[in-house]
C-alpha positions in Angstrom: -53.4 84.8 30.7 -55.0 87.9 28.1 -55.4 91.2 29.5 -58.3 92.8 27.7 -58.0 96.6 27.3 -62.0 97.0 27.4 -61.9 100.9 27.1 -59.3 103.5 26.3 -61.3 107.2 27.4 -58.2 109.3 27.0 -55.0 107.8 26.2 -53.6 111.7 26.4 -55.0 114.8 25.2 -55.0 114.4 21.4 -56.9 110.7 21.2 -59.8 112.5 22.7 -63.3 113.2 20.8 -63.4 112.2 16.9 -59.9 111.1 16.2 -60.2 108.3 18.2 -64.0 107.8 18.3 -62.8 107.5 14.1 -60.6 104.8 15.4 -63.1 103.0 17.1 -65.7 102.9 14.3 -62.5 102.1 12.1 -61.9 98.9 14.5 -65.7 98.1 14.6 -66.5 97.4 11.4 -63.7 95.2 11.1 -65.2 93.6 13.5 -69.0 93.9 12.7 -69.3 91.1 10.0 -67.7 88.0 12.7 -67.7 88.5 16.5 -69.9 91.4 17.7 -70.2 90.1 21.4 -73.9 89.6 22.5 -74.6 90.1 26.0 -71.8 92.3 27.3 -72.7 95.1 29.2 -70.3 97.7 30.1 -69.7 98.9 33.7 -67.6 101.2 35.8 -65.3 98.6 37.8 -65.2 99.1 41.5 -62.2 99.6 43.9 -61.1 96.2 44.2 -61.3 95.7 40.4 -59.9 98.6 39.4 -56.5 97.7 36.6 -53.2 98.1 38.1 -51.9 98.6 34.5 -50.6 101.5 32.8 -51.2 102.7 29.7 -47.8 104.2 27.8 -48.3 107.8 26.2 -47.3 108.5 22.6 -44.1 109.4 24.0 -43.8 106.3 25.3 -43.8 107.3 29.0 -46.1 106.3 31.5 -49.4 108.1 31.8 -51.6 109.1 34.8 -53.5 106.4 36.9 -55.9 104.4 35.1 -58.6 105.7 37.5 -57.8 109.5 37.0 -59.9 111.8 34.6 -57.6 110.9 31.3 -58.1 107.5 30.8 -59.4 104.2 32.5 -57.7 100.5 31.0 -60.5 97.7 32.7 -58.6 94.2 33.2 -60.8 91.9 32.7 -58.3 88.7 33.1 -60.7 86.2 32.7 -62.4 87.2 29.7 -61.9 86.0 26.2 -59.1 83.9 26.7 -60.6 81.1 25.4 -60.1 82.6 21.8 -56.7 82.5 22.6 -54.7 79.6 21.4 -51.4 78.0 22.8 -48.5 80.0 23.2 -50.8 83.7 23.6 -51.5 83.4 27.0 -50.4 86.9 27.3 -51.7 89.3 24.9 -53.5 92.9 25.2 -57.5 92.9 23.8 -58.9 96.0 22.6 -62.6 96.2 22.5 -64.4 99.6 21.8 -67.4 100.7 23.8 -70.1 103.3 24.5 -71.0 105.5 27.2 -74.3 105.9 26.2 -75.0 101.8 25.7 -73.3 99.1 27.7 -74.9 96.6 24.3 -72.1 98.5 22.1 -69.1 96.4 22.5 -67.0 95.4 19.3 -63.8 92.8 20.3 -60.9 94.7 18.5 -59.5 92.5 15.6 -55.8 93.2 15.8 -54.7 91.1 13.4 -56.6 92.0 10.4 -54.3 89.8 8.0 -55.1 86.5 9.1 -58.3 84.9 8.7 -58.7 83.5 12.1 -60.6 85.6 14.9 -58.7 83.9 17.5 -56.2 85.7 17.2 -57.7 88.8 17.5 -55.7 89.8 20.7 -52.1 91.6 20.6 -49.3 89.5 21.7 -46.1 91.5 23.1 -44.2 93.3 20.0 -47.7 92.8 18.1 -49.3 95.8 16.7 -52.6 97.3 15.3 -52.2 100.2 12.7 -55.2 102.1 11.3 -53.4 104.1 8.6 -56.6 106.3 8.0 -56.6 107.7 11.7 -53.0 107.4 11.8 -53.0 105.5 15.4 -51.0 102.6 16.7 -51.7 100.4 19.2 -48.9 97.9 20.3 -48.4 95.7 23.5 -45.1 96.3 25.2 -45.4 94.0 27.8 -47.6 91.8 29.5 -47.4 89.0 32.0 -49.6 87.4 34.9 -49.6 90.8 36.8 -50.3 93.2 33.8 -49.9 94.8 30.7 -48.5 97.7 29.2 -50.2 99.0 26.3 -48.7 101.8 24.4 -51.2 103.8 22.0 -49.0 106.1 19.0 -51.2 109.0 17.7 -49.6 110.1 14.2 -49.0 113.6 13.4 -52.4 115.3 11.7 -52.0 116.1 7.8 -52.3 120.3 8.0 -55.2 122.1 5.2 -54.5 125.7 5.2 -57.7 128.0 4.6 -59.0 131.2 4.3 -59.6 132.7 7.4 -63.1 134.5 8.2 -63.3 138.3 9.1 -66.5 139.6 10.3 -67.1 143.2 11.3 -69.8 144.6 13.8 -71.7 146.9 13.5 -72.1 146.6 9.8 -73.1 150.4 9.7 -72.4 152.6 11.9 -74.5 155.6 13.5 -74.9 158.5 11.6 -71.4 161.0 12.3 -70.7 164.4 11.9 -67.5 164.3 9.3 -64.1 164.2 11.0 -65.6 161.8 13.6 -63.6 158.4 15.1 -65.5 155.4 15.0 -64.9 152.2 16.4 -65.4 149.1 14.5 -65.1 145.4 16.0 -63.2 142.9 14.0 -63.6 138.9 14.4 -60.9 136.9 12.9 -61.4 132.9 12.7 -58.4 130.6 11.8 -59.9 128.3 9.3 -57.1 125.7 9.3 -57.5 122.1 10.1 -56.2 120.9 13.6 -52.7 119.5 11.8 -51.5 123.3 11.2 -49.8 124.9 13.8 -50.6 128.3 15.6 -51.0 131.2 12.6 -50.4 134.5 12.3 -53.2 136.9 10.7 -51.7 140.9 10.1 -55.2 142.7 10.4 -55.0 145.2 7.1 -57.7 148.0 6.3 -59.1 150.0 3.6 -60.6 153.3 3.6 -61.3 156.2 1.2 -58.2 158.9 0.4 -57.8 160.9 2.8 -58.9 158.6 5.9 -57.6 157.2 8.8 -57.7 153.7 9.8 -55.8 151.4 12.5 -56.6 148.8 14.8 -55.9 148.1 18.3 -53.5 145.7 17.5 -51.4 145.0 14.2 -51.9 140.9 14.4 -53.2 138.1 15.5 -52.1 134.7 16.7 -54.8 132.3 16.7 -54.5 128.6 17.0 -56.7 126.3 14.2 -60.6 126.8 15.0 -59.8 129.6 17.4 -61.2 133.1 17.3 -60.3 136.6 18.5 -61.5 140.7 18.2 -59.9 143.7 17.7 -60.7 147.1 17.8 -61.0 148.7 14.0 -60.3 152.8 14.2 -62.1 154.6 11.0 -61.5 158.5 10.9 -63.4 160.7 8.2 -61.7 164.6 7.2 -63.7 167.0 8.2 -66.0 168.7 6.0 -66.2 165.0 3.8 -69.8 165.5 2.2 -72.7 163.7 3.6 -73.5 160.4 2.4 -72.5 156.5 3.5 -68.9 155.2 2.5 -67.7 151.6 2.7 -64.8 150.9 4.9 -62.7 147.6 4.7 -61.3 145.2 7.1 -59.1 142.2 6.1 -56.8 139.5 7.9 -53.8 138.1 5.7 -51.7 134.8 6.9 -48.5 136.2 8.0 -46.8 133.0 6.5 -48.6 132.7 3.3 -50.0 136.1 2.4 -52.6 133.7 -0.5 -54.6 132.9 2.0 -56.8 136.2 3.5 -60.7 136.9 3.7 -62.0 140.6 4.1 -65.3 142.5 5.3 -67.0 145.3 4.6 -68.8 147.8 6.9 -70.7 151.3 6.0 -69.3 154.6 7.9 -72.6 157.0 7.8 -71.8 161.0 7.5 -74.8 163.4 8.2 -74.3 167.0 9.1 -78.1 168.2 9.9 -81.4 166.4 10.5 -83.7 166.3 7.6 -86.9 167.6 9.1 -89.9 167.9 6.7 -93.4 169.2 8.3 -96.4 169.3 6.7 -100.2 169.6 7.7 -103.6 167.1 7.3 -105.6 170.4 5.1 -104.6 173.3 3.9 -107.4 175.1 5.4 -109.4 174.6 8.6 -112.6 176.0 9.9 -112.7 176.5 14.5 -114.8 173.5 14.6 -111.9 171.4 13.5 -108.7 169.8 14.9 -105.4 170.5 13.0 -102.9 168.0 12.7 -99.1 168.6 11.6 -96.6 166.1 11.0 -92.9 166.2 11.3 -90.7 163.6 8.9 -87.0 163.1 10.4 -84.2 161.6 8.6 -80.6 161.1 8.4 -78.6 160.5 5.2 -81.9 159.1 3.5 -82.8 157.1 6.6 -85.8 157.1 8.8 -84.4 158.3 12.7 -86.9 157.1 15.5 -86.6 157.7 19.2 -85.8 161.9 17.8 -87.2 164.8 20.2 -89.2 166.6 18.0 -90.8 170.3 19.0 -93.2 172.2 17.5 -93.8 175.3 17.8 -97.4 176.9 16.5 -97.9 180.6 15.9 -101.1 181.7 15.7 -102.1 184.7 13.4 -102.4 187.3 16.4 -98.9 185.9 17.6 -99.9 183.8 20.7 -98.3 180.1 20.5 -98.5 176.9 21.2 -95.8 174.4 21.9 -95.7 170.2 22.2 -93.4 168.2 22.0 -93.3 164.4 20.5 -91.2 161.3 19.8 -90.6 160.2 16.1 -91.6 156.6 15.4 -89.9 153.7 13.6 -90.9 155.7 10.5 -89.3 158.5 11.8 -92.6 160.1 11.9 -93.8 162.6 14.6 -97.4 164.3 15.4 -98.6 167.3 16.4 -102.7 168.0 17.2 -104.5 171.1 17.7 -108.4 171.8 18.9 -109.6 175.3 18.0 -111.4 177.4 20.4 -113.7 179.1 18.4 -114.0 182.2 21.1 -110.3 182.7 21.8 -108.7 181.5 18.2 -107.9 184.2 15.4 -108.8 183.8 12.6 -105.7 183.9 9.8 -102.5 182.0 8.9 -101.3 179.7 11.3 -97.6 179.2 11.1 -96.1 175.8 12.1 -92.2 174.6 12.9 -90.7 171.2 13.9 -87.5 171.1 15.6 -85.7 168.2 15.8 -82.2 166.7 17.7 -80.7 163.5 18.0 -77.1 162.2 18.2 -75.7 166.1 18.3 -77.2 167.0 15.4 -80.5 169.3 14.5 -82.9 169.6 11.6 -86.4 172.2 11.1 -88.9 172.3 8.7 -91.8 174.5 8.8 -95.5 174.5 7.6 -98.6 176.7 7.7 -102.7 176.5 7.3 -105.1 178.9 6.9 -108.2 179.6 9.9 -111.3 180.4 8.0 -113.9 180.3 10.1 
């Protein structure tokens, strides 16, 4: 009697996803060129035909019930025994299979050395090796009530790699000097699924005179796993305005040659640039005046900024509106003359801006002619 092992889900936690799926396609092809079997679909078995076999983790213990959520083993008696020839009546088939199409069925052949197909089955103390995925598949025991099929998954080489640092934002607001700002720092361990948990000691880099430190000195991060801490940057007071580049880096505590850095821009401004300015010079009572405020921050455009002006008119009387700079840090101020009440004279005009605790003025003027 053969037992066929039709499908092996999850022998334990590490033959699931691509190491084993690599297995299977490794079987397949073997297979491919002789005995791809037509006409087999693939189904889930019912109660009564559920396997009372066991499958035997890589430690060689018994694993969970075929029908739990880590693996099913179909026995499918019946099947394929006929390319069994005296004296393996009892032997373990491995065929691979797909979820996504009951066609996809490849019988195992476990013994790739002989040229027969026949005796493609696994007898007991018979096993398959596929050196490239490092798995083992080997038949116990088996007999007419069952088989025990024991599936060895081989340690995983380990690639060490750089890990990758990202830091958010990349710029930060625009600070008054002597300001702490927090920085967010992503570390990635790079290393393939063979290396163990690392160690990364989170370093950083700042200009003389800084401070820098992060929420935490290190961090432990399995292969392919990712984590955040907090990066502190603090500027001395009275630093000059401009943008200085601050740098955080994440070194392998075990092997300090592997490490990856980033860079992010701390942003010191101490006033608003405001610039005003007017649409003419000169302006008769028929006409509307227009004024416009310019708003910046260390060389940048600010939007969203209050801006106020404030007109004075050549007897004194004054007029105030207020306006919100644009994405080109642009704000507007309009005027209509009333040719009865208006002086005639030099009009004085000042913006007023705040945003983010700080303020900026500029000031223009135009001249009423008429």
């Amino acid at each position: 009697m053969c037992h066929d092992v039709e499908k092996i889900v999850r022998v334990n936690r590490s033959l699931a996803g691509l190491r084993f799926g690599a297995y299977t396609r490794a079987g397949a092809a073997r297979i491919d060129r002789r005995a791809k079997r037509p006409q087999r679909r693939s189904r889930q078995p019912s109660g009564s035909e559920r396997s009372p076999h066991r499958v035997l983790g890589a430690d060689g213990r018994p694993g969970p019930d075929p029908g739990s959520a880590d693996r099913t083993v179909r026995h499918h008696p019946a099947r394929h025994c006929r390319h069994l020839p005296l004296g393996r009546s009892h032997a373990a088939g491995v065929h691979t299979g797909s979820e996504a199409d009951g066609q996809d069925i490849y019988l195992l052949d476990g013994t790739p050395a002989t040229n027969s197909f026949f005796d493609s089955a696994l007898t007991v103390g018979q096993s398959f090796t596929d050196s490239a995925a490092g798995v083992t598949i080997s038949t116990v025991s088996a007999d007419n009530t069952g088989a025990w099929v024991q599936v060895t998954v081989g340690s995983q080489p380990c690639t060490h790699a750089n890990p990758s640092v990202s830091v958010s934002p990349g710029q930060s607001q625009w600070l008054r000097s002597g300001t702490k700002f927090t920085y967010s720092v992503t570390i990635t361990n790079n290393e393939s699924s063979g290396c163990s948990t690392g160690t990364f000691n989170l370093q950083g880099a700042v200009p003389g005179g800084w401070v820098a430190s992060y929420s935490t000195s290190s961090l432990s991060l399995a292969p392919g796993a990712s984590a955040t801490a907090s990066f502190y940057v603090t500027s001395p007071a009275g630093t000059p305005d401009g943008m200085y580049n601050v740098n955080a880096a994440a070194v392998n505590g075990l092997n300090s040659s592997y490490g990856s850095s980033a860079t992010a821009a701390y942003s010191i401004v101490s006033v608003l640039g405001v610039t005003a300015s007017t649409s003419a010079s000169t302006y008769s009572r028929t006409q509307k005046a227009s004024a416009t405020a310019v708003v910046s921050a260390g060389g940048f455009a600010v939007s969203g900024a209050a801006v106020t002006f404030t007109m004075t008119k050549s007897d004194g009387s004054v007029v105030t509106q207020t306006a919100i700079t644009a994405s080109n840090g642009t704000a507007i101020f309009t005027y209509s003359f009333n040719k009865r009440k208006d002086p005639l004279g030099t009009y004085q005009v000042k913006a007023v801006s705040s945003a983010n605790g700080l303020t900026g003025q500029g000031t223009t003027s135009f001249l009423v002619n008429k």
